[in-house]
Residue, then its C-alpha position, 0 to 999 in steps of 0.5 A: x799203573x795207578x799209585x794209592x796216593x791217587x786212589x786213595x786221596x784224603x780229599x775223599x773221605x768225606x765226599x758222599x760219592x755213590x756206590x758205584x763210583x767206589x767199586x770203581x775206583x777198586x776196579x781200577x786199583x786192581x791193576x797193580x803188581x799184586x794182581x801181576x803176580x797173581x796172574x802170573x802164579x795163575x798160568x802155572x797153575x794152567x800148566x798143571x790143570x791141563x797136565x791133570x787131565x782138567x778140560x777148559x771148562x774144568x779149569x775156568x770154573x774151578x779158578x772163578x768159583x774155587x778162587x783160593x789158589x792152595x785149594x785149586x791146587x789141592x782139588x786139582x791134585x785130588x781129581x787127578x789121583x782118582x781120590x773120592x768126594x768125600x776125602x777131597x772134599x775134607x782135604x779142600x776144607x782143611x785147605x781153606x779153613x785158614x780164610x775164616x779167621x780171615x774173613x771174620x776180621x775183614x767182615x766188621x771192617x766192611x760192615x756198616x750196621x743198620x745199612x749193609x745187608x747179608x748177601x752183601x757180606x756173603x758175596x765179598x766173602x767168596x773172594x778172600x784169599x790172601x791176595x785181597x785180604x792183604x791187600x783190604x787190610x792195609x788200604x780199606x782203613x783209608x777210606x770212609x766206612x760207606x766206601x768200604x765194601x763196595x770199594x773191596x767188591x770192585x776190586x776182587x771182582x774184577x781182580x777173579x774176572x781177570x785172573x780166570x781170563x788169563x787162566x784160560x788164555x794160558x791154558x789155550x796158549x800152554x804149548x808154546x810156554x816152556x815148562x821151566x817157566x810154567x813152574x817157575x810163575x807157580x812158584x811166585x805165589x808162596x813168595x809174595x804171599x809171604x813177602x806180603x803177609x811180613x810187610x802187613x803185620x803190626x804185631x810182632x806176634x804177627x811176625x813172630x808166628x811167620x817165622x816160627x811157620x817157617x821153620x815148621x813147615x818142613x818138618x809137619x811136610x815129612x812127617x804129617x803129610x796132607x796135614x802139614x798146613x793145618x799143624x805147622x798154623x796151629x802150633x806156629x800161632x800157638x808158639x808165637x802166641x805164648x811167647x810174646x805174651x810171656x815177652x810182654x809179661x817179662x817186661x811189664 
């Protein structure tokens, strides 16, 4: 497994290699414990594709083509329940209204201006999802701005190639995997998007708006159930938001 010292050598920075040989090299990064991880969470989501009565067709175009996990699993739920177009439609936005802000931060840093076009920007965009985000933030800074977008293109390409593959196999091979372990690998998903998400965060804003979600969660799950993630962002942000800009004037 490639470490990013290998992948990421300063010695490249100013290198002029081609496109092709950066996308590349983020294929190559893909193979890391983050994409483990991923595939793993994947094939429990197989398990609930098949027990929702998805066809294998079904299952592989909503892992390639959906991508986010928390909006798969939202979409599944509602297919399964018989829930109209429109309300599963709605339910999926509010589900992946949280990748916006996501991919308006990602965008200028992939952006070279004059040169990237639209469509390039469109295609990276389809694969932010927490997974690649982190993973673009924390290692796309490294690199010269040239390499950027087809170094992250490289990697979430073939890091939804390999997914959806293991997806699939999963769902042919559901039978001989107990259903413990099937929900258990679902399970890891929430947890290393947590545990990589704290580990990413420079602001203590950042952090602060973790924990207060945390906490909140709960509480938005019981009471404002289908909207729980939509509250618990907006007033967890809110809150962490107003408090450390007071902190700050405190000690200014």
């Amino acid at each position: 497994m490639a470490s990013d010292s290998e992948q990421l050598s300063p010695d490249d920075e100013h290198s002029g290699l081609p496109a092709y040989v950066w996308m590349l090299r983020g294929a190559r990064s893909m193979v890391s414990l983050p994409a483990v991880i991923l595939m793993a969470a994947f094939i429990g989501y197989a398990g609930l594709a098949r027990g929702s009565g998805l066809t294998l067709t079904e299952t592989l175009v909503m892992a390639g083509l959906v991508w986010a996990l928390p909006s798969i699993v939202v979409l599944t739920g509602a297919i399964s329940t018989g829930l109209g177009i429109v309300p599963a439609a709605i339910a999926v936005a509010l589900a992946s209204v949280r990748l916006m802000p996501m991919t308006m931060a990602m965008m200028p840093m992939v952006r070279v201006p004059g040169k990237t076009k639209t469509w390039q920007l469109l295609y990276i965009s389809h694969f932010v999802a927490v997974t690649a985000w982190v993973y673009a933030m924390h290692n796309l800074p490294k690199l010269p701005r040239d390499a950027r977008l087809p170094f992250f293109a490289g990697f979430s390409s073939s890091l939804t190639f390999c997914v959806t593959c293991v997806t699939g196999a999963a769902y042919l091979l559901l039978d001989d995997l107990p259903k413990p372990v099937a929900g258990g690998l679902f399970i890891l998903t929430p947890i290393y998007f947590v545990c990589s998400l704290w580990g990413a965060s420079k602001l203590s804003s950042d952090k602060a708006a973790m924990v207060i979600g945390i906490l909140l969660g709960p509480f938005f799950y019981l009471y404002f159930p289908g909207l729980d993630l939509l509250w618990t962002g907006l007033v967890g942000g809110t809150l962490a938001y107003l408090g450390t800009r007071f902190q700050r004037r405190g000690l200014s």
